[in-house]
N, C-alpha and C positions, 0 to 999 in steps of 0.2 A: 776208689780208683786204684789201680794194680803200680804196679814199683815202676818210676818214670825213664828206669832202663831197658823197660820192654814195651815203652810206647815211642810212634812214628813219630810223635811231633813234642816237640820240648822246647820252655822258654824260661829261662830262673832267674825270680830278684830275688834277693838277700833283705829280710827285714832292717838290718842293719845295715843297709847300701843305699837305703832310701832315707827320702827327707822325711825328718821326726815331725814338722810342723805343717806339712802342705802336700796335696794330691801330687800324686807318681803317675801321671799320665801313658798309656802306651799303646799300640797300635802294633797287633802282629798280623802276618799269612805266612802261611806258609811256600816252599818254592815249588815248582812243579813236579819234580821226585818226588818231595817227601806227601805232595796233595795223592799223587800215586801210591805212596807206603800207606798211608791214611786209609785210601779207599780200600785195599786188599786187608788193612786190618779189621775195618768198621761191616767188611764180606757187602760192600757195593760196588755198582759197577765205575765210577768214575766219582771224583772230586774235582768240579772243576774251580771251585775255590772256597775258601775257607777267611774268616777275617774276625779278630778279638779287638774289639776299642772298644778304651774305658780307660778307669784310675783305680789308682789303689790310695785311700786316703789314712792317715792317722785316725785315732778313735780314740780318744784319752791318753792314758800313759803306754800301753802296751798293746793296746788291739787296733786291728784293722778292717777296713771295708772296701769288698772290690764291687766293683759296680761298669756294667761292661754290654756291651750290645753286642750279639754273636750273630754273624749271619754267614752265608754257606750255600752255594748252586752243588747239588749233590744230583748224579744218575744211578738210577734202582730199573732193574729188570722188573715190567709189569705181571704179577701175581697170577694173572689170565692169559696172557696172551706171550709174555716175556719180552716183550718188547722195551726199549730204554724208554724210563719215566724221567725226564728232568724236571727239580722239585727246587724253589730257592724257601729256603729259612731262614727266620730273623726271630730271635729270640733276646730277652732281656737277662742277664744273667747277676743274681745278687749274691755276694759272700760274706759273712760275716766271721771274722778269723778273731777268737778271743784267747787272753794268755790264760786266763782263769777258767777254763769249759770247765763245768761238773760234771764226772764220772760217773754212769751210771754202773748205782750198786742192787746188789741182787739178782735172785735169778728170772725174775721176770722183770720186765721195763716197759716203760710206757715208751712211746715215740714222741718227742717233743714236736707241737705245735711249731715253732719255729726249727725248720729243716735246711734255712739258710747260712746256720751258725756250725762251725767246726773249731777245733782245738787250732793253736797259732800254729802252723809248722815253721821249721829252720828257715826254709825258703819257701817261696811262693813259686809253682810251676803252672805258668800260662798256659801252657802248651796242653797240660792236662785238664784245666777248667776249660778250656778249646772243646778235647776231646770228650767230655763229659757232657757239654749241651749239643754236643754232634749226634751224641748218641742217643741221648733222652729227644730230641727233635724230628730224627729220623721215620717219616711214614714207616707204620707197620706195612700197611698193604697195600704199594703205590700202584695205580691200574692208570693205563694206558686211556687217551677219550676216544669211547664207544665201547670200552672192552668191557662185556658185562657174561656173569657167569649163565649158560644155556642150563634148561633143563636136561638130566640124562636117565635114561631107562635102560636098567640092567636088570632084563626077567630068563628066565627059561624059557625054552620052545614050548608055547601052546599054552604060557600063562598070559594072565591079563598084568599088564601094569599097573604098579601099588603108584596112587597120584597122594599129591602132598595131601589133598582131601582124606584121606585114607590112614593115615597115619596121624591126625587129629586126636586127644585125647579120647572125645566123647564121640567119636565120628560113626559109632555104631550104635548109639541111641536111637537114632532116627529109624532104623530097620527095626528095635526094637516095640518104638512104640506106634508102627503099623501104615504109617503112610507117610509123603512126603512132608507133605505140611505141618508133621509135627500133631496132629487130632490124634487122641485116642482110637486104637482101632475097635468097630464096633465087636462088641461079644455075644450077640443075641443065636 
């Protein structure tokens, strides 16, 4: 996630602002502007809202766990047709924020198995674990109901149309081996 001075939506607790023995409960949205600065940042067409609840709990001496349910009424121009798609999302959102994350050394790295686990930062910004499941949630290719993509033929004057038949890997065996039905053709 990019520096939290260049995103629309921002929310900051302080590891040290929170209670050391008990869940940090919270519940954001954002206001109607900033669902607007959201939408022109995430390139859709509208946000009509956006909403983080959850907790952040203690985890031992130093670590923590956000645990959070993210949901969001987002409008996307339909892929086909362009027409506004409105789409709601609900997603579960898990963090596990550790004071001790190991470093990965070398020059190649595995990807850990557990991709819910990040290093502690100073503070925790809501606003960016927000925009994080906005973005991983968001329809690649929201289509409009009915909008479905037509067949199109782009030949030259006085050619024949290449059908998807045509462009089949082995689609010219069949002329090869002599008749429709796939029989050998006779050789007598």
């Amino acid at each position: 996630m990019t520096d939290t001075e260049t995103l629309p939506f921002s929310h900051i607790l302080r590891p040290s602002e929170l209670a050391a023995r008990k869940p940090t409960r919270f519940d954001i949205t954002p206001d109607p502007e900033t669902c607007t600065a959201i939408a022109d940042w995430a390139g859709i067409e509208a946000l009509a809202s956006l909403r983080l609840k959850g907790t952040l709990t203690p985890s031992g001496r130093s670590d923590w766990t956000l645990d959070a349910e993210f949901t969001a009424r987002v409008v996307q121009a339909c892929v086909v047709t362009l027409a506004p798609v409105t789409t709601d999302l609900r997603e579960t959102v898990t963090r596990r924020y550790l004071a001790q994350m190991p470093e990965p050394t070398g020059d190649e790295i595995e990807i850990p198995e557990d991709t819910d686990s990040e290093p502690l930062p100073d503070r925790f910004d809501l606003g960016a674990v927000a925009l994080e499941a906005l973005e991983l949630a968001l329809p690649l290719y929201p289509h409009a109901p009915g909008a479905a993509l037509g067949a199109h033929e782009a030949t030259p004057p006085g050619a024949a149309p290449i059908r998807d038949e045509d462009t089949r890997p082995f689609a010219n065996l069949k002329s090869l081996l002599g008749n429709k039905d796939g029989e050998e053709s006779d050789k007598s």
